[in-house]
N, C-alpha and C positions, 0 to 999 in steps of 0.2 A: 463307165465301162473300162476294163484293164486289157490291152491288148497283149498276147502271149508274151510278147517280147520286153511289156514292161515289167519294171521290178517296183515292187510296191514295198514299202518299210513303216510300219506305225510307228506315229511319232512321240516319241517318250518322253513327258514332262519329267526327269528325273529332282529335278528341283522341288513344286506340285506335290511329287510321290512321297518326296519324305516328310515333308508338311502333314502332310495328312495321319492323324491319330487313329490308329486303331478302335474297331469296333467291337467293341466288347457289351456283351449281350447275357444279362444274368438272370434266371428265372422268368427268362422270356421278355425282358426288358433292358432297354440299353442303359448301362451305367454311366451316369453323367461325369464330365469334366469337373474338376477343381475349381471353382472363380480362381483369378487371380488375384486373392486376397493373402495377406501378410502371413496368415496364420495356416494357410493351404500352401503356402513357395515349401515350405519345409516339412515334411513328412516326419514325424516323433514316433508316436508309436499309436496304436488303438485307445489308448487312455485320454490322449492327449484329442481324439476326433472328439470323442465323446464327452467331453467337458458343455463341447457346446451341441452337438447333436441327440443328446440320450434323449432331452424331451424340444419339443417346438416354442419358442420363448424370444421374448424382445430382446436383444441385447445392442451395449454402445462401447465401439470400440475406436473413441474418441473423432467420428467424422459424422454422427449422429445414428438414430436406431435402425437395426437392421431387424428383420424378420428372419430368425434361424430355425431352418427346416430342423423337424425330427428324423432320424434316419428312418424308412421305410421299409425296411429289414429287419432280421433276426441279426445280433450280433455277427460277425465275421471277423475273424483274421486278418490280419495284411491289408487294411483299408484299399493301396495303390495299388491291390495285384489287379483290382477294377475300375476306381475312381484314379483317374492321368491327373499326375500334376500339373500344372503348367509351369510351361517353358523359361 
């Protein structure tokens, strides 16, 4: 209970706040994050996602096999105007 006379202020994680990635929501689903993988730190161009995302495939990038998703979409533009790099 707040009595008139007190003053109430919410408290702002401003720190928290900027941490926090945006929600980005594309055909009614959220666009996943980047791993922080070697080949996600640097953003090239659409050519360069797509080497390893056009189709779903084992590949070894020298720390043993990963499982690499197919992109789940129609081609797009601008990979990161959706998928966030990491930091």
């Amino acid at each position: 209970m707040v009595d008139a006379e007190q003053v109430v202020t919410p408290s702002l994680d401003l720190e928290a706040e900027e941490q926090e990635e945006p929600l980005i929501i594309v055909d009614g689903k959220i666009a996943p994050k980047l791993t922080n993988f070697v080949a996600h730190m640097d953003f090239i161009d659409e050519k360069t996602c797509l080497q390893c995302h056009a189709n779903e495939r084992e590949m070894n990038f020298g720390s043993g096999p990963v499982l690499v998703k197919k992109m789940p979409h129609e081609f797009r533009e601008n990979c990161v105007s959706c998928h966030i790099l990491p930091k």
